[in-house]
C-alpha positions in Angstrom: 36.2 -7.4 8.7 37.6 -5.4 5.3 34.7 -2.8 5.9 36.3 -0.7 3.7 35.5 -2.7 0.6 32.8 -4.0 -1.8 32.7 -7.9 -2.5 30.9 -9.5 -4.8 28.7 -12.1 -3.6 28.6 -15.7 -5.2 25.8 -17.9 -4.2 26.5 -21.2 -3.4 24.3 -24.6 -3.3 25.0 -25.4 0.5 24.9 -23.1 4.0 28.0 -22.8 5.5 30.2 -20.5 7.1 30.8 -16.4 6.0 33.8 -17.1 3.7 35.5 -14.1 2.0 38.1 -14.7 -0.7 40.8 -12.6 -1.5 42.2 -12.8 -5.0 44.2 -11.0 -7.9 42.2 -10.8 -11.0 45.3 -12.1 -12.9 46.5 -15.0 -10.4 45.5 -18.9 -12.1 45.6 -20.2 -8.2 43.1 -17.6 -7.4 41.0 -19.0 -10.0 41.4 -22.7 -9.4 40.6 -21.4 -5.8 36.7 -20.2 -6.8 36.4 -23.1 -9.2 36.9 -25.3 -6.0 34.3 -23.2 -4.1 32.0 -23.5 -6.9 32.1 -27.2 -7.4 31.7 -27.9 -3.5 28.7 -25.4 -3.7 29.8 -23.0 -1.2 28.7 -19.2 -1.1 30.9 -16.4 -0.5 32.5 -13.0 -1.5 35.2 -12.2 -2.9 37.3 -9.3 -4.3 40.1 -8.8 -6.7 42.7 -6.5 -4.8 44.6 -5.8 -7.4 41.6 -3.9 -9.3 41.7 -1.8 -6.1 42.6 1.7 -5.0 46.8 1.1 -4.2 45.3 3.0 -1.0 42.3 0.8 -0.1 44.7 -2.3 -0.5 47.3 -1.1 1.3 44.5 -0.9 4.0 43.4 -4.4 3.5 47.2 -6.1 3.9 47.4 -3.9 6.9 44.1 -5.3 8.5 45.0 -8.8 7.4 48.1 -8.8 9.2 47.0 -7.2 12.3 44.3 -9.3 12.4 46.3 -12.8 11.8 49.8 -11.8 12.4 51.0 -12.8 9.3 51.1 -11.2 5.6 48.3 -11.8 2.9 49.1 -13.7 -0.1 46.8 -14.7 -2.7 44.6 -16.6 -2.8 43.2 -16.1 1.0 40.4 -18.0 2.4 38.6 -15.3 5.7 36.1 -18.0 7.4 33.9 -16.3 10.3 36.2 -12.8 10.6 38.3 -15.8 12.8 40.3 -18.1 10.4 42.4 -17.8 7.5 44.7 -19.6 5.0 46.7 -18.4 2.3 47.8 -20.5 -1.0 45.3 -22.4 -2.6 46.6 -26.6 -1.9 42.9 -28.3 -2.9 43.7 -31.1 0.0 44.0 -28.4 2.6 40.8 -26.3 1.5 39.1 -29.8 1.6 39.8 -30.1 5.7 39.8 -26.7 6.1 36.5 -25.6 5.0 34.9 -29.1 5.6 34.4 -29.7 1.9 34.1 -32.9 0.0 35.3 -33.0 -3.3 32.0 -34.4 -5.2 30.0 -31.4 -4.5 29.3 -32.3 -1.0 30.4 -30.5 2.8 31.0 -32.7 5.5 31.2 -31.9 9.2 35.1 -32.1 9.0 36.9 -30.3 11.3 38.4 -27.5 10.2 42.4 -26.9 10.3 44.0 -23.8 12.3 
């Protein structure tokens, strides 16, 4: 999914699932978004679409929404090519990734 773009990969301390993380450079729930990824210790990749071609972004809202039927906003969570969520509520990333909140990822079951 979003073949048409470079992400930048952030190593994490745990396996888990592919996540890809859509973000504006500019956007404080972006950040507080990767600062949650980083403390649970979860890799993934992520690009700023706003530092994009208007083009190339255009192209990723367009895939986004064919792909999920509903329209990106930022911060987006991609797990697996399969599941998304947009907004960044820490409780919600908790159960939907799985992740503990001292560093830790549980075998939670995700949330649709």
């Amino acid at each position: 999914m979003f073949d048409q773009i470079t992400f930048q990969r952030v190593e994490g301390k745990h396996p888990g699932p592919k996540i890809q993380f859509l973000a504006l450079s500019t956007c404080g729930f972006c950040r507080r978004g990767q600062d949650f990824l980083a403390e649970v210790g979860l890799g993934y990749e992520y690009v700023h679409l706003d530092l994009l071609d208007p083009e190339v972004k255009a192209g990723v809202k367009a895939e986004f929404k064919d792909k999920f039927g509903t329209t990106l906003s930022y911060p987006a969570l991609v797990v697996d090519g399969e599941r998304q969520t947009v907004g960044f509520v820490r409780r919600h990333w908790e159960t939907f990734l799985g992740a503990g909140g001292e560093g830790t990822v549980s075998e939670a079951e995700p949330v649709e």
